[in-house]
C-alpha positions in Angstrom: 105.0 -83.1 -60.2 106.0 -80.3 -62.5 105.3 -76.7 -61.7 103.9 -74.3 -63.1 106.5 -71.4 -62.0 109.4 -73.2 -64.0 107.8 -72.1 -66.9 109.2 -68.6 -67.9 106.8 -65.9 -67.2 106.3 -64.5 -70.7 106.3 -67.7 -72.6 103.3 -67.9 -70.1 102.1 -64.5 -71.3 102.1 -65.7 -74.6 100.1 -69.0 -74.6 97.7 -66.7 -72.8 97.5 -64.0 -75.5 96.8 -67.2 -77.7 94.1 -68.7 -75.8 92.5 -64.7 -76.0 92.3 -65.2 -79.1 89.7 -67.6 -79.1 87.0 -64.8 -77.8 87.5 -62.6 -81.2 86.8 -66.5 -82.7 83.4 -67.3 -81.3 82.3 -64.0 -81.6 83.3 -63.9 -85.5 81.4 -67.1 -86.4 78.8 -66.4 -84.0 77.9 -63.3 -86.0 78.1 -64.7 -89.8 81.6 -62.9 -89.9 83.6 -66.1 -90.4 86.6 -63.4 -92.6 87.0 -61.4 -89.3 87.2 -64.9 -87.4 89.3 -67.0 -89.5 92.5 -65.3 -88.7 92.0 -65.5 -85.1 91.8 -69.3 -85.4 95.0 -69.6 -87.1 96.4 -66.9 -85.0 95.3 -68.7 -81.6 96.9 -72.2 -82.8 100.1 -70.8 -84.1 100.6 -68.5 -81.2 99.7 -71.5 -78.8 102.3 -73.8 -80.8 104.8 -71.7 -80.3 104.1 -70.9 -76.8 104.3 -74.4 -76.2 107.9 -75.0 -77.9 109.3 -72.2 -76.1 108.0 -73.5 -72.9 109.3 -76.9 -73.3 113.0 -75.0 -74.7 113.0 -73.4 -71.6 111.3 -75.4 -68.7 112.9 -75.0 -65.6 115.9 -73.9 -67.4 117.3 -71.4 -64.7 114.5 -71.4 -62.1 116.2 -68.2 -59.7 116.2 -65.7 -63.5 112.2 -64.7 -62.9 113.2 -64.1 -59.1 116.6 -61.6 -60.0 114.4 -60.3 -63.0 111.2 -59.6 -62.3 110.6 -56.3 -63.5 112.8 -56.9 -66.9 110.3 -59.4 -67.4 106.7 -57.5 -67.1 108.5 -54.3 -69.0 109.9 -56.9 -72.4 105.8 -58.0 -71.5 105.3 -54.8 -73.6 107.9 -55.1 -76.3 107.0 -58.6 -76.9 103.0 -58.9 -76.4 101.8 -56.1 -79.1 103.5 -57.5 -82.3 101.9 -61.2 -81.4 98.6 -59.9 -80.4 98.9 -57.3 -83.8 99.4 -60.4 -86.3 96.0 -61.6 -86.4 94.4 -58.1 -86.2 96.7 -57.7 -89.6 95.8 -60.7 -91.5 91.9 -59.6 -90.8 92.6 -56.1 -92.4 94.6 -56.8 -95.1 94.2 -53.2 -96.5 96.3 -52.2 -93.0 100.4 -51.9 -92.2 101.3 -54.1 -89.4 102.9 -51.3 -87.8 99.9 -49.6 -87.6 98.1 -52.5 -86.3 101.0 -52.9 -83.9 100.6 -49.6 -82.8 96.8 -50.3 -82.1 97.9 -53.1 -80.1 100.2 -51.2 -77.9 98.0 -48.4 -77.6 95.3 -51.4 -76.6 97.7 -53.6 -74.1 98.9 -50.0 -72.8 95.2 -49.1 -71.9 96.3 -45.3 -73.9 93.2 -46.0 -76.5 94.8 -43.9 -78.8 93.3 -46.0 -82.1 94.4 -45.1 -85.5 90.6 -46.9 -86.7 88.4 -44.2 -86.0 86.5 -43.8 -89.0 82.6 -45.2 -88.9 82.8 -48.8 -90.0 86.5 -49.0 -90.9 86.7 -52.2 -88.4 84.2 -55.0 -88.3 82.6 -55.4 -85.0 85.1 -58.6 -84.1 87.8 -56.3 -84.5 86.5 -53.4 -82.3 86.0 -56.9 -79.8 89.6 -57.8 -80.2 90.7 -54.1 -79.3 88.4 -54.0 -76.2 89.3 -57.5 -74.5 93.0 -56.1 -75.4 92.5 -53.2 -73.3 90.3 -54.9 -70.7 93.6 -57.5 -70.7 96.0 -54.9 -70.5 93.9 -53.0 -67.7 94.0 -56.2 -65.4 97.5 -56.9 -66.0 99.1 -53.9 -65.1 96.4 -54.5 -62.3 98.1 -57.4 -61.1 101.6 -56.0 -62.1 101.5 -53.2 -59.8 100.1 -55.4 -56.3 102.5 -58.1 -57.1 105.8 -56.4 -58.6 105.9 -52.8 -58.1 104.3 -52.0 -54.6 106.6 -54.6 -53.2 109.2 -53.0 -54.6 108.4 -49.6 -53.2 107.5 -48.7 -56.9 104.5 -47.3 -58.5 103.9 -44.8 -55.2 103.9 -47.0 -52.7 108.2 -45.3 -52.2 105.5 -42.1 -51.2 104.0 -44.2 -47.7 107.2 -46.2 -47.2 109.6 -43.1 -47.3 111.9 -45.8 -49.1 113.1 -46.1 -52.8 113.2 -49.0 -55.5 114.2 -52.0 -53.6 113.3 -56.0 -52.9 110.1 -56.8 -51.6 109.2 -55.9 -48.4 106.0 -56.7 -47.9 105.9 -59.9 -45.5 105.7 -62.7 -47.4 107.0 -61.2 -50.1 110.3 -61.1 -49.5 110.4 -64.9 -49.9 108.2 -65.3 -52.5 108.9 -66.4 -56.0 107.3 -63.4 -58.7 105.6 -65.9 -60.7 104.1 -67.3 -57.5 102.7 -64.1 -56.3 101.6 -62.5 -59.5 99.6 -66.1 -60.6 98.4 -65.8 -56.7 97.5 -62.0 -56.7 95.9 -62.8 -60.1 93.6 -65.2 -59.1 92.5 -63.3 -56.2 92.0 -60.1 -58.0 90.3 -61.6 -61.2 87.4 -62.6 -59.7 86.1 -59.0 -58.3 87.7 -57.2 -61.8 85.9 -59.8 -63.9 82.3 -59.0 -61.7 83.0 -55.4 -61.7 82.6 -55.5 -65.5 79.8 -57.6 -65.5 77.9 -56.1 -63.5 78.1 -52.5 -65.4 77.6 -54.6 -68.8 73.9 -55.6 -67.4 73.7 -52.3 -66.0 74.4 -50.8 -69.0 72.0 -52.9 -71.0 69.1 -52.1 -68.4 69.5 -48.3 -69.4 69.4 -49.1 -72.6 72.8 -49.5 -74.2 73.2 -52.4 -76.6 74.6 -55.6 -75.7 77.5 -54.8 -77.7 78.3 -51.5 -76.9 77.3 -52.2 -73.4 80.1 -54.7 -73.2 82.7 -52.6 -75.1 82.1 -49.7 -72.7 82.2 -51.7 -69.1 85.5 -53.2 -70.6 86.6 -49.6 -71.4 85.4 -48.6 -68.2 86.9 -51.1 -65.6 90.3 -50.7 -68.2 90.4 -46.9 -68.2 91.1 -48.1 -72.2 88.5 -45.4 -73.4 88.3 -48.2 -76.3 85.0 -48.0 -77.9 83.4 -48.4 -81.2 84.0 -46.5 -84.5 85.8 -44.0 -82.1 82.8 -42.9 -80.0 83.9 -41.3 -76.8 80.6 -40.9 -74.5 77.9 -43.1 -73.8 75.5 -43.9 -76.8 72.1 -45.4 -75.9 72.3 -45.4 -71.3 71.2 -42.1 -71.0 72.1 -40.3 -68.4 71.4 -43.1 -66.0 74.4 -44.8 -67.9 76.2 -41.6 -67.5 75.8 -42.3 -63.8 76.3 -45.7 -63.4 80.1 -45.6 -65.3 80.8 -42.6 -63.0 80.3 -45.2 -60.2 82.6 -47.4 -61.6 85.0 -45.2 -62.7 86.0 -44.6 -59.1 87.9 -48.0 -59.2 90.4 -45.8 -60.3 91.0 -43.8 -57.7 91.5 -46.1 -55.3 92.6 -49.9 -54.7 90.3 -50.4 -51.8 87.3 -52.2 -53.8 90.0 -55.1 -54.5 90.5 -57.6 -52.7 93.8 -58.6 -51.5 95.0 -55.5 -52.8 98.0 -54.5 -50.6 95.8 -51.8 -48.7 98.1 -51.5 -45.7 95.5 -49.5 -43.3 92.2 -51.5 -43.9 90.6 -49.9 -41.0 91.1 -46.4 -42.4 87.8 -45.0 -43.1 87.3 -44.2 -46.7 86.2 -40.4 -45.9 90.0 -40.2 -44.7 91.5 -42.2 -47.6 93.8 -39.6 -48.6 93.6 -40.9 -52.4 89.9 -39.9 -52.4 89.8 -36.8 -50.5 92.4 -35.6 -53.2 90.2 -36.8 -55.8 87.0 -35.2 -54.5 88.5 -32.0 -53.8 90.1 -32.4 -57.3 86.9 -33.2 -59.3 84.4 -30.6 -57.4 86.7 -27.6 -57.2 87.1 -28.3 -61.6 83.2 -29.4 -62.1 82.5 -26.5 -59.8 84.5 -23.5 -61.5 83.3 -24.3 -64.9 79.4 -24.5 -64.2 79.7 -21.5 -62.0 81.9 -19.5 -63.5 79.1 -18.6 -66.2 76.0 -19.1 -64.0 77.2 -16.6 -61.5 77.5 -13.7 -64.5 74.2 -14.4 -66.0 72.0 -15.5 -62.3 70.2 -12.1 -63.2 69.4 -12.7 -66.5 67.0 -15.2 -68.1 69.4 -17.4 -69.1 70.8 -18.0 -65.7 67.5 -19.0 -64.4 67.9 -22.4 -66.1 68.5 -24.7 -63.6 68.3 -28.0 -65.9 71.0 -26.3 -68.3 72.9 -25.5 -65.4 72.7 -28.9 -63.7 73.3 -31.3 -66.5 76.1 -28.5 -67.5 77.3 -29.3 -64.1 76.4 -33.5 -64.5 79.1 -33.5 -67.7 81.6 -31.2 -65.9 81.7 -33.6 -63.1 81.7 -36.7 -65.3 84.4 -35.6 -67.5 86.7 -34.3 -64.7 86.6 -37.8 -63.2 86.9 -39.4 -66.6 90.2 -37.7 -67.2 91.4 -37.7 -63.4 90.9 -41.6 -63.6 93.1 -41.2 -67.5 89.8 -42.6 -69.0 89.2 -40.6 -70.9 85.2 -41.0 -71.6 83.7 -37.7 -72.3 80.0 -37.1 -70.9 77.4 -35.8 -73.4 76.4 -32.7 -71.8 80.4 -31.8 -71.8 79.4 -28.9 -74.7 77.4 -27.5 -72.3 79.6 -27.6 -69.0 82.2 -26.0 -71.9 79.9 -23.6 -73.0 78.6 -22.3 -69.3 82.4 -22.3 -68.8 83.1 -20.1 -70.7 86.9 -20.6 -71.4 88.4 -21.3 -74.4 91.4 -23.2 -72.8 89.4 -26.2 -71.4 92.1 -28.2 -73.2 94.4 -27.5 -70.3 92.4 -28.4 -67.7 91.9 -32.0 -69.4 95.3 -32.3 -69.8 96.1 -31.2 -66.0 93.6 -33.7 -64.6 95.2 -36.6 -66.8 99.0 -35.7 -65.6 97.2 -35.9 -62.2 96.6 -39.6 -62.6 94.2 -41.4 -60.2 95.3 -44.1 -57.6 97.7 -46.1 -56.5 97.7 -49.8 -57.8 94.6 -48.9 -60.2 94.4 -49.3 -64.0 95.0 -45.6 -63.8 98.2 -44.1 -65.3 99.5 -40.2 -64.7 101.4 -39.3 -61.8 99.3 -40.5 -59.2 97.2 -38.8 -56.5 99.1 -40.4 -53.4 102.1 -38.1 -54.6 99.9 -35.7 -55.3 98.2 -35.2 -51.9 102.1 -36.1 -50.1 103.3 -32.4 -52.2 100.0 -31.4 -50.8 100.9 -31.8 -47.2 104.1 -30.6 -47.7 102.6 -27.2 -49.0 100.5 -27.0 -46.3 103.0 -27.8 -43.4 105.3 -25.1 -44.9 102.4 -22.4 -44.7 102.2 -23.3 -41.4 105.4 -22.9 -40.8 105.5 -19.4 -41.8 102.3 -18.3 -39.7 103.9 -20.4 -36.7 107.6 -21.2 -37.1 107.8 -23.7 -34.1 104.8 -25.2 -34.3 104.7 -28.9 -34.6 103.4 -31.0 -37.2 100.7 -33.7 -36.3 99.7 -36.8 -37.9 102.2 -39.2 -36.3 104.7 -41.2 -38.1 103.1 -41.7 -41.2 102.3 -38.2 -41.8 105.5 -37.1 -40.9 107.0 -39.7 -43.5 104.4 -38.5 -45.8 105.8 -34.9 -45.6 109.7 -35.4 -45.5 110.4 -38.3 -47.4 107.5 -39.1 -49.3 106.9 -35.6 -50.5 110.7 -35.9 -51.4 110.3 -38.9 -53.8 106.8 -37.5 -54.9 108.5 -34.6 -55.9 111.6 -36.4 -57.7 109.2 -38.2 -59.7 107.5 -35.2 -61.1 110.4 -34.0 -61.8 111.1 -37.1 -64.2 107.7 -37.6 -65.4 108.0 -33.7 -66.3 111.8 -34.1 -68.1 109.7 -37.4 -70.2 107.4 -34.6 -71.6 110.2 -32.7 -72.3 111.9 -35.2 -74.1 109.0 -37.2 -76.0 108.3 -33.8 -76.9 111.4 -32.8 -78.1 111.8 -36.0 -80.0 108.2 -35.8 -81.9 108.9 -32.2 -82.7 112.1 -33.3 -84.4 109.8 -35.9 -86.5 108.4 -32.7 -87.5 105.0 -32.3 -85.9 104.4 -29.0 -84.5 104.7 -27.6 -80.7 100.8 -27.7 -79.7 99.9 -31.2 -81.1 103.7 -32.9 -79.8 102.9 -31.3 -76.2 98.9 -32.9 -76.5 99.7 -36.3 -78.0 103.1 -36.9 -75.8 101.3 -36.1 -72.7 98.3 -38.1 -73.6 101.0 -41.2 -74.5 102.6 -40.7 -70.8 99.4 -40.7 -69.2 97.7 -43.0 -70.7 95.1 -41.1 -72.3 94.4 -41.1 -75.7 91.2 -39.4 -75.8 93.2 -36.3 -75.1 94.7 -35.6 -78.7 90.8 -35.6 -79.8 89.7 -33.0 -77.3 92.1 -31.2 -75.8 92.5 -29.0 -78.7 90.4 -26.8 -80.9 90.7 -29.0 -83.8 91.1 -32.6 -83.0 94.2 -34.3 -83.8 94.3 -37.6 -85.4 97.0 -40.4 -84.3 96.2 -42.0 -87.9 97.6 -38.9 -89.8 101.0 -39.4 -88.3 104.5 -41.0 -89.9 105.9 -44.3 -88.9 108.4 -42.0 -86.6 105.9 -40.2 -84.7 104.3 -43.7 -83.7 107.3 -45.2 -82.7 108.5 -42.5 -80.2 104.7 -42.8 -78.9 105.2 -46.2 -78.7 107.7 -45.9 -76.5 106.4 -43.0 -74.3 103.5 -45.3 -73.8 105.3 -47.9 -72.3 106.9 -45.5 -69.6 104.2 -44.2 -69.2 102.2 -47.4 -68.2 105.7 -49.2 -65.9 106.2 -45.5 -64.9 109.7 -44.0 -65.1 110.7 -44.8 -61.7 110.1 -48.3 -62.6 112.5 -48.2 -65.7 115.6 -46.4 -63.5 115.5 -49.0 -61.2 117.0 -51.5 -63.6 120.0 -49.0 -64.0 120.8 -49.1 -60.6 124.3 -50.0 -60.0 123.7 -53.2 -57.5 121.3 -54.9 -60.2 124.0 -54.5 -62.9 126.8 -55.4 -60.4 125.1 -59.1 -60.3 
């Protein structure tokens, strides 16, 4: 009987970006808006014809190529997915470039949500669907990507716990393993609990109030860390603070891998109060929320206005929300986030959103940034050294895996923020020489790197639009959203003399 793995993996991808496009279908003649539909149709069979010649061109034409290739494959998954994906969104606004529609699709498949649609009713709502289930797509795939490909390949963080570089699989059965086996097996064990995670907060949402629409739009952008909503909202419309409350929850999915199943989590019986991804991301989130909600309360307790303890709270409510919003590289912004600004107090707020986002959330999430596993191994390492200097022959505790976690983990954690901070430097560099200015080049490159598109819009005093940029200044974003999304690490490995040697 034939199987399945002889067909290549991105002719696979392919066929299933077709069959996707069957959603933005239904939906379009569901809603009277057969003109928004229509191209979808023609889009799904052409995309599914071709998917199918290329699959019989190239059925079980060198088996052992996925196994050798692997990661070439899920990084061309990027190159080649957004310009098939963009064709139909094209032909449904005609009065669009398909560059910018391909842009909109890799900032979509890349989970950034940096949209170039922003304007009220510039897209129909089947559009704003397409962009959504895009993300939502994108989110699970790097998902999937990162437990099947990356971890095993000490990638993606997991080099922090082993103490090891890039290299084969080396997680037990995954050294024998074909890729296309264990990312089809990883993906049907993880679909189920990402798929009811977004369900879940879609009824949630419409309990609280949201519409069914919006609802659905926001879970997606939730569970995706997309931030892709409609018209270019950025908070929660109609939920209320309930709502508010309720994505919070959810948001924590990207802080840590734990809620999935069959996730890779090597120490199960760890208790989650000692996951060191979530103690980071607590201490992270309180000590910002904290700071800006007290920094003003503290100087006006005395006076009348610092006897407002429902100002104060729901300015502390959108601090916290917000701080986890970026941490996660969601980039949803509470609506009480004008008043956590404004009992603040400090005019550079912009830095501490882009901080938090360069942080990154967890390991193996739909998170981007630099991670918080690397960020807690520099942590350690700070702390041991302090320790040092009070007692210089004490001895450090924690057993192996915290003595990995301080030598050679903090060693890698601290060479990859040392290349995720030369890719700012050069994205940068290359958008100023496209000729944008300093302040918006440093916002929307590290808002491409991390995944966070939201950023450009709110980091700044005036917000900065992706739509009033040149065809150059998309493309280098382009490309510093895909390394930001594989991560850098991942893209060095394949210049590693022993793969290039074969």
């Amino acid at each position: 009987m034939p199987r399945l793995s002889q067909i290549p993996f991105l002719v696979a991808l392919v066929a299933l970006s077709g069959v996707a496009m069957v959603v933005p279908v239904l939906h379009g003649y569901a809603t009277g808006d057969a003109n928004s539909g229509r191209p979808f149709f023609y889009g799904a069979i052409t995309v599914l014809f071709l998917a199918t010649l290329l699959g019989l061109a190239t059925y079980a034409r060198d088996e052992g190529r996925m196994r050798r290739d692997a990661l070439v494959s899920v990084i061309l998954a990027y190159v080649i997915l957004p310009p098939i994906l963009a064709l139909p969104f094209h032909q449904a606004l005609p009065d669009t470039t398909f560059a910018n529609a391909w842009f909109e699709m890799l900032s979509s498949f890349t989970t950034t949500g940096a949209t170039l649609y922003d304007t009220p009713g510039r897209l129909a709502p089947t559009l704003h669907l397409w962009r959504a289930l895009v993300g939502w797509l994108g989110g699970f795939y790097i998902l999937v990507v990162a437990v099947a490909v990356l971890l095993p390949m000490n990638l993606g963080g997991m080099e922090v716990l082993t103490g090891r570089g890039a290299e084969g699989p080396r997680h037990g059965l995954m050294r024998q393993a074909d890729p296309f086996d264990r990312l089809t097996r990883f993906a049907l064990q993880l679909f189920p609990a990402y798929a009811g995670f977004t369900l879940v907060l879609w009824i949630g949402l419409v309990v609280f109030g949201e519409s069914s629409f919006d609802g659905l739009m926001l879970a997606m952008a939730t569970i995706s860390a997309s931030a892709i909503l409609r018209d270019g909202m950025q908070g929660i419309a109609g939920s209320g603070l309930g709502g508010e409350a309720l994505v919070g929850i959810f948001m924590c999915l990207g802080i840590s891998r734990r809620a999935y199943r069959g996730a890779l989590f090597d120490a199960r019986d760890l208790p989650i109060t000692r996951d060191p991804e979530v103690r980071m991301a607590v201490a992270i989130v309180l000590g910002v929320a904290v700071v800006l909600a007290l920094r003003h309360w503290l100087g006006a307790v005395r006076l009348e206005e610092g006897r407002n303890l429902q100002a104060f709270a729901m300015g502390l409510a959108g601090a916290l929300f917000t701080s986890l919003s970026f941490l996660t590289t969601n980039g949803l912004v509470s609506d009480h986030w004008e008043t956590a600004r404004y009992w603040s107090g400090l005019e550079s707020h912009g830095l501490i959103l882009l901080g938090l986002a360069i942080f990154g959330g967890g390991v193996a999430t739909t998170a981007g940034g630099v991670k918080l596993l690397r960020v807690y191994a520099l942590f350690r390492l700070g702390q041991r050294e302090v320790e040092r200097l009070v007692h210089p022959h004490s001895i450090g505790g924690g057993g192996p895996l915290g003595r990995r976690l301080r030598g050679e983990g903090a060693y890698l954690a601290w060479i990859f923020f040392m290349l995720f901070g030369l890719s700012i430097l050069v994205t940068v560099g290359a958008l100023t020489l496209t000729g944008l200015e300093f302040d918006p080049a440093l916002v929307m490159g590290i808002a491409a790197l991390t995944t966070t598109g939201p950023l450009a819009s709110l980091a700044t005093d005036v917000p900065l639009r992706f739509a009033d940029l040149g065809a150059a200044p998309k493309a280098v974003l382009g490309v510093a959203m895909i390394l930001g999304r594989v991560e850098v690490l991942a893209v060095l490995s394949l210049l590693s003399p022993d793969r290039w040697r074969r």
